[in-house]
C-alpha positions as protocol buffer text, in pm:
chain_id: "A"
residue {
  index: 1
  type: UNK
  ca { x: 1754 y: 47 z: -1065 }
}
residue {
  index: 2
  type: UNK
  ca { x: 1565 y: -270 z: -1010 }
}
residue {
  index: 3
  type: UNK
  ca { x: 1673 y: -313 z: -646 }
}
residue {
  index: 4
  type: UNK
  ca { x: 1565 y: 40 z: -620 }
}
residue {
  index: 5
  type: UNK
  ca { x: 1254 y: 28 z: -716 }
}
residue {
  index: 6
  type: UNK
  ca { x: 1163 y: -282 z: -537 }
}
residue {
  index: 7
  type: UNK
  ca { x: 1280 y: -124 z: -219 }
}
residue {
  index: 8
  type: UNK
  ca { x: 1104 y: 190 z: -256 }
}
residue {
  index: 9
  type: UNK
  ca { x: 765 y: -64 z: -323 }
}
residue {
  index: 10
  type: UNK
  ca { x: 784 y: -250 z: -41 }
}
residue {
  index: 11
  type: UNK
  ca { x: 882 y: 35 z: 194 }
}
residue {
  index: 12
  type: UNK
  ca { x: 564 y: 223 z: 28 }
}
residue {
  index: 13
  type: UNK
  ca { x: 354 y: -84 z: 73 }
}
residue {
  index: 14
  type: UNK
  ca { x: 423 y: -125 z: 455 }
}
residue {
  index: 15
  type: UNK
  ca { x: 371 y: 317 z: 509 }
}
residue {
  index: 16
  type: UNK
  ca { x: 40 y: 256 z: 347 }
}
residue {
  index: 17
  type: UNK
  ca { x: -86 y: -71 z: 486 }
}
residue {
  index: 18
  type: UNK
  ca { x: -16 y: 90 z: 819 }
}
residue {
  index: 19
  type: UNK
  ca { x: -178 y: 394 z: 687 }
}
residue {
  index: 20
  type: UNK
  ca { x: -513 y: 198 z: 585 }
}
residue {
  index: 21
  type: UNK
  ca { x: -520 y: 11 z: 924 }
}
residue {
  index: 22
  type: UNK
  ca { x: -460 y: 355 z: 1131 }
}
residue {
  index: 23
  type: UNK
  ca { x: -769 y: 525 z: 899 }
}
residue {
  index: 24
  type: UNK
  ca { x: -1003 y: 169 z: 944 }
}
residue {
  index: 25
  type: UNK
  ca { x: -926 y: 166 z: 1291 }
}
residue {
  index: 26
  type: UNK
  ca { x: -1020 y: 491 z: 1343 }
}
residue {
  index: 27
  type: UNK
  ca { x: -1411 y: 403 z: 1177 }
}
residue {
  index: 28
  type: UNK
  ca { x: -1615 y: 308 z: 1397 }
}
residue {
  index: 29
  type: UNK
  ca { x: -1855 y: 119 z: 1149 }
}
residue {
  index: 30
  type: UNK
  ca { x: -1508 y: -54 z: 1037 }
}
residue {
  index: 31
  type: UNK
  ca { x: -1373 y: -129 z: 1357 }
}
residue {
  index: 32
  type: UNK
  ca { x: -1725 y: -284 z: 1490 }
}
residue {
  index: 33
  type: UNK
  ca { x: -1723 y: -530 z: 1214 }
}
residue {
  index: 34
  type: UNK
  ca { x: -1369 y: -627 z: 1210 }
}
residue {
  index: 35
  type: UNK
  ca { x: -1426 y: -716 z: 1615 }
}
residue {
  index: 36
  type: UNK
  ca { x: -1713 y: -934 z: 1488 }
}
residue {
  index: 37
  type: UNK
  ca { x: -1606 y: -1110 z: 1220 }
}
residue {
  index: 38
  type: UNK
  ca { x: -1446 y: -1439 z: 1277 }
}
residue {
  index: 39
  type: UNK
  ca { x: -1105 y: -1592 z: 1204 }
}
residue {
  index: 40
  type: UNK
  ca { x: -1191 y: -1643 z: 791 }
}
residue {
  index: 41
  type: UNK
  ca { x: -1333 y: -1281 z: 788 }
}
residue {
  index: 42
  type: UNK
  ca { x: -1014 y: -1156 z: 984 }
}
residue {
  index: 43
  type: UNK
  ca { x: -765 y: -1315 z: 737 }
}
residue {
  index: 44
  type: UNK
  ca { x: -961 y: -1218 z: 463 }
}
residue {
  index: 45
  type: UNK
  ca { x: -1042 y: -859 z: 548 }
}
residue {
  index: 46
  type: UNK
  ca { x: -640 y: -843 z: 638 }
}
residue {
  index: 47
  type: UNK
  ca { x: -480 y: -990 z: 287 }
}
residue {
  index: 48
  type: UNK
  ca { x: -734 y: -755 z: 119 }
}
residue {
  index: 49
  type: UNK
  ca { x: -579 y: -450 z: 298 }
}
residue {
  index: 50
  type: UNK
  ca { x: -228 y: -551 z: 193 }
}
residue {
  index: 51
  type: UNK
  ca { x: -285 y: -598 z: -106 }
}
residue {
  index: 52
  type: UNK
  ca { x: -478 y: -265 z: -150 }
}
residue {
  index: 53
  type: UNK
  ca { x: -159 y: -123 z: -38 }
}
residue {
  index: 54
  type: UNK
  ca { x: 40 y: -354 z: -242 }
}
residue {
  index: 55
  type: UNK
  ca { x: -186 y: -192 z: -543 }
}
residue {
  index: 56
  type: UNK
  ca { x: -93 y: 154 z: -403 }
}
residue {
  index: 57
  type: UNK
  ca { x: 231 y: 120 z: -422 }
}
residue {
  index: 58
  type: UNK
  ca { x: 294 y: -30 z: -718 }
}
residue {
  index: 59
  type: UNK
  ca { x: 110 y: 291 z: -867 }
}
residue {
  index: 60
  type: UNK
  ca { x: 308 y: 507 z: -664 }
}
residue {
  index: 61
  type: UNK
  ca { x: 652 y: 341 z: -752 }
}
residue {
  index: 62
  type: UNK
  ca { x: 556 y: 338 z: -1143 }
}
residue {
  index: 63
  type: UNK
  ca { x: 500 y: 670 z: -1148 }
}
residue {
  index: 64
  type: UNK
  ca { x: 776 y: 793 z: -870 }
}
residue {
  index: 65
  type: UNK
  ca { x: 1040 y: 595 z: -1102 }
}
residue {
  index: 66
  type: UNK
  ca { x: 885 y: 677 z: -1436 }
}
residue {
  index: 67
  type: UNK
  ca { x: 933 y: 1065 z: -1354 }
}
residue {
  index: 68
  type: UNK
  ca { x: 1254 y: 1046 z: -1282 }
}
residue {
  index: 69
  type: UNK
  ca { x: 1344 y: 853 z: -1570 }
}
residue {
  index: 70
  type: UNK
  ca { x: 1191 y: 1138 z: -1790 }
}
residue {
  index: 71
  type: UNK
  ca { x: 1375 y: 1399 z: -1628 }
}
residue {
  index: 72
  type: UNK
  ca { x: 1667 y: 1227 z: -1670 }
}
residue {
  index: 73
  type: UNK
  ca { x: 1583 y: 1213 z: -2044 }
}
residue {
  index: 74
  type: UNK
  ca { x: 1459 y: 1547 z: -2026 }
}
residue {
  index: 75
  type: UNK
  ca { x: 1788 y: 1750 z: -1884 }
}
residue {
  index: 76
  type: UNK
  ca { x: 2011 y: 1530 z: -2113 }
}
């Protein structure tokens, strides 16, 4: 179950980082300042994205893996 959930995290946390990059991209305001920023300001605006989908996706897999635990308990 642990290889299973770590999977479905880091499968979740790739789907969203490329979710957050599509929506940022897609700001103008966002985009402007990521063109201007230089290479610290890249780096740093990129880790925090990934690990703002890391974040997601941790939630996501808690609560994905923690329901079906309790309806396995629950139909048992």
């Amino acid at each position: 179950m642990i290889k299973v959930s770590l999977l479905v995290m880091l499968l979740l946390t790739v789907v969203i980082g490329m979710g957050l990059r599509w929506r940022q991209d897609r700001m103008p305001q966002v985009a402007a300042a990521r063109r201007r920023g230089g290479l610290l300001a890249r780096g740093k605006a990129r880790i925090d994205l990934w690990v703002t989908a890391a974040a997601i996706a941790t939630l996501a897999t808690i609560l994905l893996i923690g329901g079906l635990h309790w309806v396995r308990v629950f139909f048992e």
